[in-house]
C-alpha positions in Angstrom: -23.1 31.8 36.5 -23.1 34.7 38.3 -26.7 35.2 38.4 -26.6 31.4 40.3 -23.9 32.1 42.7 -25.9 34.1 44.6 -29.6 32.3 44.7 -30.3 29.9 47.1 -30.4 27.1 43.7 -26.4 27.8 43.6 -25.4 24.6 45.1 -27.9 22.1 42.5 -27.4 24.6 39.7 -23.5 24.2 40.0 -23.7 20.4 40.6 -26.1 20.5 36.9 -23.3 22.3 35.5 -20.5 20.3 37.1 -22.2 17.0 35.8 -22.9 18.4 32.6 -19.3 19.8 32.0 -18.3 16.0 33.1 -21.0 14.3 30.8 -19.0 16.4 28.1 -16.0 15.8 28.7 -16.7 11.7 29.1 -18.3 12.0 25.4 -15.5 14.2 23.6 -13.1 11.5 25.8 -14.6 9.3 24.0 -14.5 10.9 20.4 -10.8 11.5 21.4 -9.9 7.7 21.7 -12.3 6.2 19.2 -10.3 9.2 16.5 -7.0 7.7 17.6 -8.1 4.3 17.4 -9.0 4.8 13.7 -5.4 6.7 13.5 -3.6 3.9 14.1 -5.9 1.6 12.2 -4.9 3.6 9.6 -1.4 4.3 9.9 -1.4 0.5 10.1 -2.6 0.1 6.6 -0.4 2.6 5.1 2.5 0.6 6.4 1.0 -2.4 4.7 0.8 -0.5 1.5 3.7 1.0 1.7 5.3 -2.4 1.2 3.3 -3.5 -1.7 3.8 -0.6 -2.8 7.8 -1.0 -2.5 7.5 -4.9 -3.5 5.7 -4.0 -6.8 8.4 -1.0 -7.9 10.7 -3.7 -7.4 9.1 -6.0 -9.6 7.9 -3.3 -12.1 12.5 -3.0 -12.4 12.9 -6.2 -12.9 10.5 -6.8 -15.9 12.2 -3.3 -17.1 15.3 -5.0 -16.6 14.0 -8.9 -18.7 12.4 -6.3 -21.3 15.7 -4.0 -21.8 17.7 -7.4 -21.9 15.6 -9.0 -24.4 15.1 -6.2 -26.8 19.2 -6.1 -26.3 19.3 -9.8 -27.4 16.7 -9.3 -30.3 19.2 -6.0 -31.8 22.2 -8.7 -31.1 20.6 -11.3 -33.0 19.2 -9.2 -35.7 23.1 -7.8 -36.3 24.5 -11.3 -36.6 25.1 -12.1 -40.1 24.7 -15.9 -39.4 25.2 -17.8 -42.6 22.3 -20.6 -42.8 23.1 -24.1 -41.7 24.4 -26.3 -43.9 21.7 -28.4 -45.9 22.0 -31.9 -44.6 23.2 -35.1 -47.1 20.4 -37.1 -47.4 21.1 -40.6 -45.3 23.4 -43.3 -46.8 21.3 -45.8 -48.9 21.4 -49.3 -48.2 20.7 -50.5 -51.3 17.3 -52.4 -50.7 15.5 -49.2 -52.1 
């Protein structure tokens, strides 16, 4: 730039460089906000996940829970020396058989 600064083209050559430092800048301005736009699109589904995430853990418990409960009930059972029902007297008869 040196070179330029003392040519007569100084003047347009800096304006080329001034515009094309701007032209930069406008494009990687651009990349900047369309980045952070995807950012928080993303950041946005991770919250979302996070709670189905969190909702399923819960549920995956509480089917631990029914599962420990019923194998529970299934030992109790199992250990309970029921004795069978009484068989059942067969109906008065009426004496038209």
């Amino acid at each position: 730039m040196s070179q330029l600064a003392n040519g007569p083209d100084a003047v347009p050559a800096l304006k080329r460089k001034v515009k094309e430092l701007f032209d930069l800048n406008q494009q990687m301005r651009y990349e900047l906000d369309r980045t952070e736009d995807m950012r928080k699109a993303q950041v946005a589904i991770n919250k979302e996940l996070h709670v189905e995430i969190t909702a399923l853990e819960q549920l995956k418990l509480k089917f631990q829970y029914v599962n420990r409960l019923e194998e529970e009930l299934r030992l109790a059972h199992g250990q309970l020396k029921c004795p069978p029902p009484p068989p059942q007297a067969p109906p008065p008869s009426t004496g038209l058989d």
